[in-house]
N, C-alpha and C positions, 0 to 999 in steps of 0.2 A: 504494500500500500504506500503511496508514493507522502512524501510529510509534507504537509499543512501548517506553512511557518505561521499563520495568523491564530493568535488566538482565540480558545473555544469561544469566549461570550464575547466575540464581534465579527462570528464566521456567518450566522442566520442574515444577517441585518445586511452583507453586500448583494444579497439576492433583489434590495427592492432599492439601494441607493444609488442614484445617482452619479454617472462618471462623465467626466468633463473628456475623456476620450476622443480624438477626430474634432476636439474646440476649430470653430473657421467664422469666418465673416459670415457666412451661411446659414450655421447653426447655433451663432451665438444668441439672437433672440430668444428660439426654444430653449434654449440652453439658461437662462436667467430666469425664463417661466419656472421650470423645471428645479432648478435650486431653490427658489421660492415656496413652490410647494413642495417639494419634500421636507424643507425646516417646517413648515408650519402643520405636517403629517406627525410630527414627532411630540408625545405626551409630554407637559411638564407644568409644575407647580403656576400658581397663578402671580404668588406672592403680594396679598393685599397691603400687605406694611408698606412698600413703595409707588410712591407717586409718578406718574410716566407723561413727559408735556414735551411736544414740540416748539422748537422757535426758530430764527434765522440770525447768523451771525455774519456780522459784514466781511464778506470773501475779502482774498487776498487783490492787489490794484488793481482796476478793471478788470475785473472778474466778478460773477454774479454771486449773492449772499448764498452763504452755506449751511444748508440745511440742518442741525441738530436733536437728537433725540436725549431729552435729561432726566435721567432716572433718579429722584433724590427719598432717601425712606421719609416716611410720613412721621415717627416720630424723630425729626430731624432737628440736630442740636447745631447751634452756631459755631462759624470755624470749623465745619468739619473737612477732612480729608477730600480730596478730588481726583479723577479718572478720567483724561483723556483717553476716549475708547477708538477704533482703527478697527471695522469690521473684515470679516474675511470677503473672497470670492475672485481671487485672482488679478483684482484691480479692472477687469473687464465686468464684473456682475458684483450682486448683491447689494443692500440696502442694509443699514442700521437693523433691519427685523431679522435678519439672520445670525445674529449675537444678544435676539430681546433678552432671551430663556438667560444667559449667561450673565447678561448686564443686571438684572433681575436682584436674581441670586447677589451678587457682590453688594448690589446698593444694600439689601436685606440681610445678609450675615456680617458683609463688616464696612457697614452703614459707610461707605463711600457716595458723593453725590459723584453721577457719571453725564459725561458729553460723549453721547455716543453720531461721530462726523458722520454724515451723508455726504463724502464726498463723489468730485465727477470721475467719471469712469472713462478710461481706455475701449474703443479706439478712439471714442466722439472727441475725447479729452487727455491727449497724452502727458506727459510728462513736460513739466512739474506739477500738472493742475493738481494732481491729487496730493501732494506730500504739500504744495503748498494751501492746502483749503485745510488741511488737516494743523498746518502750523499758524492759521490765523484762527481755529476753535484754540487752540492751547495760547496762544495770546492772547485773545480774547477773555478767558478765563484767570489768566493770570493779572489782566488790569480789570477786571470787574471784579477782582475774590469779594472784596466785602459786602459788595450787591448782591454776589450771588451765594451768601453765608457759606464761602469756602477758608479753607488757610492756604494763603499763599505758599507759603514754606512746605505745605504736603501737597505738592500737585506730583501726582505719578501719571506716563501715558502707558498704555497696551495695547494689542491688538493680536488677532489670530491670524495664522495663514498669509496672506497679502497682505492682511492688518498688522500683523508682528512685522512684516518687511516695513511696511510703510511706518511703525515705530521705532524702529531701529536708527531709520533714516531722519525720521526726528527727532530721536535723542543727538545725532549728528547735526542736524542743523538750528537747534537749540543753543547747544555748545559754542557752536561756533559763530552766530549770531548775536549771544551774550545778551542777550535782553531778558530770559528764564531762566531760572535753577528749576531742571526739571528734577526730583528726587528718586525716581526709579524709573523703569523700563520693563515692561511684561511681555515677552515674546512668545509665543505661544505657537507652536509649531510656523514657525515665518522664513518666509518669502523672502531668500535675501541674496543672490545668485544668478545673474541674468543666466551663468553659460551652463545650469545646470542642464541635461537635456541635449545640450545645442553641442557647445565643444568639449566641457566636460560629462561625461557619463559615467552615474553610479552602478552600486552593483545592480545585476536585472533584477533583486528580490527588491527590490526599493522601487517604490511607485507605481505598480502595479496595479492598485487600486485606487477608484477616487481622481485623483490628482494624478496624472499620468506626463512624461515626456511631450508628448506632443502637444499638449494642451499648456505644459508649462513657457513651452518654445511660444505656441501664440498666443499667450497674456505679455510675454517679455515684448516681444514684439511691437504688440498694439499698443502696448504700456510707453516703450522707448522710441517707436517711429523710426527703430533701426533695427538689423539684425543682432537679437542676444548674441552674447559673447565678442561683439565688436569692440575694435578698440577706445578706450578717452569716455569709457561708461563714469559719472560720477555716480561717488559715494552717495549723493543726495537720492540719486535712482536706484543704484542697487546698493543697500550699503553695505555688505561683501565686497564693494570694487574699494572701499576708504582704505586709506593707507597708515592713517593716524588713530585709534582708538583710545587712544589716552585724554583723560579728563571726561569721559561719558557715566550717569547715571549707573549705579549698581542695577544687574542683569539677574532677571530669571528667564531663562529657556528651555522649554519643555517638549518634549518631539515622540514619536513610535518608533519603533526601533522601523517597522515599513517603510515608513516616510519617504516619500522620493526626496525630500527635504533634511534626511539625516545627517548626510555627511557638512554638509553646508552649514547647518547650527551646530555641529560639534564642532567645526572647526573655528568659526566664529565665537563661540563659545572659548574653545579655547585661546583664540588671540584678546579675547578680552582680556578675560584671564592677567594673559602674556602681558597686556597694557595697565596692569595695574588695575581692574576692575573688578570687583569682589561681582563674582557670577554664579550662581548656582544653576542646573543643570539636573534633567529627569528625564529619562526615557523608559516609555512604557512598552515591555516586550510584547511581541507577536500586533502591532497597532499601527492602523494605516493612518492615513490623512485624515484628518477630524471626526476621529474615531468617538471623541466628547462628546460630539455635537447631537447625534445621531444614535446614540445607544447610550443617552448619561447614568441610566442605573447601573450600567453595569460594575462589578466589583472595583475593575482598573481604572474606570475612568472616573469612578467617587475617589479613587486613590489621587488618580493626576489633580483632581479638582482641589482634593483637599492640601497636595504640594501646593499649588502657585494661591490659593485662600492663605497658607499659612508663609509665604513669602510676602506676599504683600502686605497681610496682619503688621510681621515683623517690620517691614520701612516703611508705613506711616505711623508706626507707633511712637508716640513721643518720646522714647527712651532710645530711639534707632541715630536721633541727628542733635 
């Protein structure tokens, strides 16, 4: 009997999930239907404790205002902690509703208010629209703190998937823009690799499911308006391509061991590290591409959930800074 590197409780669930496989200009419309409704086929808690309000933040110069979703709990105390949030979906698809269930959860267990970005999407809107719509909600945020009952001093951003890339890249141009102390960085299986796919190739047990090569090659693509793995890619696009990692936000990165995205955050992971950045790092065996998202009961993924709850617990905790 030939072995089944995926694990038992997330072997049932690729029978009806969704693969971004064969991604094209053709099929990317159905293809954002399709995402859409599969996250919203998926069971989960309602969480009435948190309050859920859309507003508009004035986009990055001439560019149009950027949609936000703010998740803040209902018994909400002043100065509380903040979560620039960076949805998944390849930078080509998804909406703020594809991370509700997650955002949910965080405002409600550790009462975070969160800015969950609507940013523009790839192809309509390539590069920088999105990394920059995403860094005028976190500026935004940071000169409104006391309007918007947050602490300055605890603003942490994350995101999954494309949303971890496009935080990565923000904790990058943060830094070096000098206008925010961002205090942490949540990468959550991320995007951060134009050549992964393209010129570099992982092992073939990686991406196989879910998030596949081909599809990775045409979010890069549509994202960058050039061929991934080209040269003079900025760090602000992939931030894999940065050369400097020192002075960045303390790092949690968390990945499947499937991941077509593994080696990429390990090794990113480890030049943080390298750079002087207290990183922590979890990889869940036999676990494909947002394996969370889509089976959250399961044993491993309350496991992964409860890693990055209890990293972020740890820096905004007032004892952390």
């Amino acid at each position: 009997m030939p072995h089944n590197p995926v694990a038992p409780e997330f072997r049932a669930a690729l029978k009806v999930l969704p693969s971004f496989d064969g991604l094209s200009d053709e099929t990317l419309g159905a293809t954002r239907k399709a995402f859409i409704s599969a996250i919203r086929s998926v069971k989960v808690p309602e969480y009435p404790d948190v309050r859920v309000e859309q507003c508009h933040v004035p986009g990055p110069a001439g560019a149009p205002a950027v949609p936000v979703v703010t998740y803040r709990p209902v018994a909400h105390h002043p100065n509380a902690p903040a979560l620039v949030y960076i949805h998944s979906g390849g930078i080509v698809s998804g909406t703020p509703e594809v991370d509700d269930a997650r955002c949910r959860q965080m405002a409600s267990e550790l009462g975070l208010v969160i800015f969950s970005v609507d940013y523009r999407l790839a192809p309509e809107a390539p590069y920088p629209a999105a990394i920059e719509d995403c860094y005028a909600v976190l500026k935004w945020a940071h000169d409104h703190a006391s309007d918007l009952g947050i602490d300055q001093n605890r603003l942490v951003i994350g995101g999954d998937s494309a949303g971890g890339g496009l935080t990565a890249c923000l904790a990058l141009l943060a830094r070096d823009r000098a206008e925010i102390r961002v205090l942490f960085q949540l990468l959550i299986y991320p995007m951060l690799d134009d050549r992964t796919g393209t010129t570099l190739m992982p092992s073939p047990a990686l991406g196989e499911y879910i998030w596949t090569r081909s599809a990775n090659h045409y979010a890069w693509n549509a994202y960058l308006g050039k061929t991934p793995g080209s040269p003079g890619i900025a760090g602000y696009a992939a931030a894999f391509r940065a050369t400097d990692l020192t002075g960045l936000p303390p790092a949690y990165i968390g990945v499947g061991s499937l991941d077509l995205f593994l080696d990429e955050d390990l090794e990113y992971a480890r030049r943080l590290m390298a750079a002087g950045v207290p990183t922590e790092v979890c990889v869940i065996p036999g676990a494909y591409h947002v394996f969370d998202v889509f089976i959250p009961d399961a044993p491993m993924s309350r496991q992964f959930r409860n890693s990055y709850f209890t990293a972020l617990k740890r820096a905004i905790s007032p004892d952390s800074f």
